[in-house]
C-alpha positions as CSV (number, residue, x, y, z in Angstrom):
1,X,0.0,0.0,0.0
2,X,1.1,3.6,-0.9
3,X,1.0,6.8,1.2
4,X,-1.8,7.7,-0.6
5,X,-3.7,4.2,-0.1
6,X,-5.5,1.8,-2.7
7,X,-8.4,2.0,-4.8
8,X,-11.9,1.3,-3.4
9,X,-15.2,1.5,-5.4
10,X,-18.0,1.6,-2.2
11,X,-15.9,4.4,-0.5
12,X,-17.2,8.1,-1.1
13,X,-14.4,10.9,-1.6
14,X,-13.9,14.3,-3.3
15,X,-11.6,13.0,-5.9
16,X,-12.8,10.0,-7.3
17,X,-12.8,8.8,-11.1
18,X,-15.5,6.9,-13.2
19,X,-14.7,3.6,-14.4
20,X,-17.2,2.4,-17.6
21,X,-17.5,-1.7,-17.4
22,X,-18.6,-3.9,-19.7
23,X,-18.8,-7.6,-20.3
24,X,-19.4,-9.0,-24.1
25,X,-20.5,-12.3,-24.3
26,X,-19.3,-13.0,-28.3
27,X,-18.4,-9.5,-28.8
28,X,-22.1,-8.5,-28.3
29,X,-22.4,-6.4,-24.6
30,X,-24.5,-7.7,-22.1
31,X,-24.2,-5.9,-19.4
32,X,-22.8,-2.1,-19.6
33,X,-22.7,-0.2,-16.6
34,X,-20.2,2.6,-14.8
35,X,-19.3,3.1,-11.1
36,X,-16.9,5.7,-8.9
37,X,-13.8,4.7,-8.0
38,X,-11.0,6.6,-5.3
39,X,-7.8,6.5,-3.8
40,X,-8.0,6.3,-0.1
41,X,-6.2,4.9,2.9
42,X,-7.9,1.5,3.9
43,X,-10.9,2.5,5.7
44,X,-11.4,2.0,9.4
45,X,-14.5,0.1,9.3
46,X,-15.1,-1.9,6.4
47,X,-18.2,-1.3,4.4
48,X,-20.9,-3.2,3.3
49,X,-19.6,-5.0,0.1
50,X,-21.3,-4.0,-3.1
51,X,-22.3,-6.7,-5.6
52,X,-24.2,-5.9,-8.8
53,X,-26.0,-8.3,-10.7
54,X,-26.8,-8.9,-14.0
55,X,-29.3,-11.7,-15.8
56,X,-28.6,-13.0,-19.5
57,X,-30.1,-16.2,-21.3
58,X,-27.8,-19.6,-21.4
59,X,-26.9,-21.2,-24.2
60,X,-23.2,-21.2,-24.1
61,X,-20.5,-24.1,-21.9
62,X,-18.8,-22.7,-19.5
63,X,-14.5,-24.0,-18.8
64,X,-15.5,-26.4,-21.9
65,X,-17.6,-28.6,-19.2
66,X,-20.9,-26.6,-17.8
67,X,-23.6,-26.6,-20.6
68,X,-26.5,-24.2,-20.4
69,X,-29.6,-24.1,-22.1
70,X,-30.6,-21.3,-24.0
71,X,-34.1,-21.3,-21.9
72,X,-32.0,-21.1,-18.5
73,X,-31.2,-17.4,-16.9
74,X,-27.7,-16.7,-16.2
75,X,-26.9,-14.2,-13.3
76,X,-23.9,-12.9,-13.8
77,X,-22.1,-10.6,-10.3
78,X,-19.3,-7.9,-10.2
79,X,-17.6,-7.2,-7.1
80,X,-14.9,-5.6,-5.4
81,X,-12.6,-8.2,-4.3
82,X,-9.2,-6.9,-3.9
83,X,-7.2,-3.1,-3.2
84,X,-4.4,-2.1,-4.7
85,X,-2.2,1.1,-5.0
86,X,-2.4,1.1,-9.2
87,X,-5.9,-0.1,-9.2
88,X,-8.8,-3.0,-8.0
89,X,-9.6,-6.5,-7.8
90,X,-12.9,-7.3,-9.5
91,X,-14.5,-10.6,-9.0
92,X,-16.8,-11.9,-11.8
93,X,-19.1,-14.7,-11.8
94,X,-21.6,-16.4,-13.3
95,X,-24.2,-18.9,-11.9
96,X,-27.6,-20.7,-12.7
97,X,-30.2,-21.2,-9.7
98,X,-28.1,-24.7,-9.6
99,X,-24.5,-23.9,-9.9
100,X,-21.5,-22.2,-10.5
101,X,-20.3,-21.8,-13.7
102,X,-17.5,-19.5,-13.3
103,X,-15.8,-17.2,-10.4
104,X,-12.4,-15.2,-12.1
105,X,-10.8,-11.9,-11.5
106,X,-10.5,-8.9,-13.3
107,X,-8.2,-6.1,-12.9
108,X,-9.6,-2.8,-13.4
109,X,-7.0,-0.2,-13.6
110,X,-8.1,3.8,-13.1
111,X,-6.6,5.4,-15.9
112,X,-5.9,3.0,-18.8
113,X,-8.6,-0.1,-20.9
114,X,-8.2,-3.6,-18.6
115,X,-9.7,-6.3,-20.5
116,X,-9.4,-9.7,-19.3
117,X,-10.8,-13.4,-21.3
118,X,-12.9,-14.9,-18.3
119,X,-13.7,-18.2,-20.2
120,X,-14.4,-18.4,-24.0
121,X,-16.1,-16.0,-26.0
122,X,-16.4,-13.9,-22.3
123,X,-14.8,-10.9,-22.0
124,X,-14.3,-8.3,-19.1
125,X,-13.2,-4.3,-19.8
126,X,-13.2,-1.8,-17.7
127,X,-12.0,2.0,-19.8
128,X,-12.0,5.1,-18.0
129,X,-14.7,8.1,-18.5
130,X,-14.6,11.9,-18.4
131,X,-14.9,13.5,-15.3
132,X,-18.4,15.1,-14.9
């Protein structure tokens, strides 16, 4: 950890950035969303961990062994998992009412794209946007 600290997304500060995130499912976006990020000291009390979720329709095999149908819903989460001083931990997963199909990391850095492969055809970028 820096002086300054590591980045947090569920921490409110003056100067924060915006982080755009998307994940494309064969290049085609299926969830799109954006989200305030800061450098800060680790906090003193730890705050309630933010999750967003996200629902798409199966169809596709997940680590070339979990088949889904294309009737089945797909909830897909984003999370913070990790700090760091150059940027943050995101955890991605993917689950039917039944089962995991996939739990990766991506890392999301401030001021440049991060795009990570989670599993075939799945991809993870984070890019960021303007200040307002």
């Amino acid at each position: 950890m820096t002086k300054e600290g590591d980045w947090y997304w569920f921490q409110n500060c003056d100067k924060n950035k915006t982080l755009g995130i998307e994940v494309l499912l064969k290049g085609r976006a299926i969830f799109h969303s954006s989200f305030s990020v800061c450098l800060t000291p680790r906090p003193k009390t730890e705050r309630r961990q933010k999750i967003v979720a996200f629902y798409f329709k199966g169809g596709q095999v997940y680590q070339g062994e979990y088949h889904t149908l294309p009737s089945q819903t797909i909830e897909g989460n984003i999370w913070q998992a990790s700090s760091l001083p150059d940027g943050l931990v995101l955890g991605v997963s993917f689950a039917t009412k039944k089962q995991v199909l996939l739990n990766t990391l991506h890392l999301a850095q401030p001021d440049k794209v991060s795009a990570s492969e989670l599993d075939r055809d799945i991809v993870v970028r984070t890019f960021p946007l303007p200040s307002h």
